[in-house]
C-alpha positions in Angstrom: 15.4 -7.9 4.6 12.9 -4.8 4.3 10.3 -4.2 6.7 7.4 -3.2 4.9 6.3 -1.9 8.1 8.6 1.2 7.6 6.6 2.7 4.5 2.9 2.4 6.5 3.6 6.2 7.9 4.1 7.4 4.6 1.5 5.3 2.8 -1.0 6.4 5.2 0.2 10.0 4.7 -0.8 10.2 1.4 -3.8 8.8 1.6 -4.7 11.3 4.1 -3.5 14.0 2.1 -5.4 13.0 -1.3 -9.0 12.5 1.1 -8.5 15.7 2.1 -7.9 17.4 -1.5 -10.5 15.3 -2.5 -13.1 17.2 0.2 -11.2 20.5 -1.0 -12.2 19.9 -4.9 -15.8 18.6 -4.2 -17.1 21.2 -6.7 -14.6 20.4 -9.1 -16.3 16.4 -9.9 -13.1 15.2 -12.1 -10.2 16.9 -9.6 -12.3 14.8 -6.8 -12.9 11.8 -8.2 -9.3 11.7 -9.3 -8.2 12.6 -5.4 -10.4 9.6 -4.5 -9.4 7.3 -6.6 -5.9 8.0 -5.5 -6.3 7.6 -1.7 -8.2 4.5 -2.3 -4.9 3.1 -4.2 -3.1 4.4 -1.2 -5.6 2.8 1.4 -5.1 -0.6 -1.3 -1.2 -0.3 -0.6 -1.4 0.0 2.5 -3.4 -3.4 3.1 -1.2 -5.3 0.6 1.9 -3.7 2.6 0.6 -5.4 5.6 -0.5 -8.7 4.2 3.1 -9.0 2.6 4.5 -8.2 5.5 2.9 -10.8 7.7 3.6 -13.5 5.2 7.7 -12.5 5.6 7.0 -12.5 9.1 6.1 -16.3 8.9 9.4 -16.6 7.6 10.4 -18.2 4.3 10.8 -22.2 3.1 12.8 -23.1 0.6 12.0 -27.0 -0.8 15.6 -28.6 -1.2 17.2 -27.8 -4.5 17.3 -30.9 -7.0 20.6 -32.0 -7.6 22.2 -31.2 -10.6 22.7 -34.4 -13.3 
């Protein structure tokens, strides 16, 4: 099983990378906006990874398959 854990470093990477471009473009309104947006998607991913990642810690139940005819 993957552990979403793993991809956190990078996740977080990029969104640290597109804040910063964004501060870099603040005169250019579009470039900026479209930096933000993007690290905010990042900072989104990196939530969700963490969420997921708890659930699969809980581990997974299976209800009993029905028997077939």
């Amino acid at each position: 099983m993957t552990n979403l854990d793993s991809y956190l470093p990078f996740v977080k990477e990029q969104q640290g990378v597109h804040e910063k471009l964004a501060h870099r473009y603040e005169g250019e309104p579009w470039r900026h906006d479209r930096h933000i947006k993007s690290a905010n998607q990042f900072a989104s991913l990196a939530d969700s990874l963490v969420a997921a990642q708890k659930e699969l810690d809980k581990g997974v139940s299976y209800a009993p398959r029905a028997e077939p005819g």
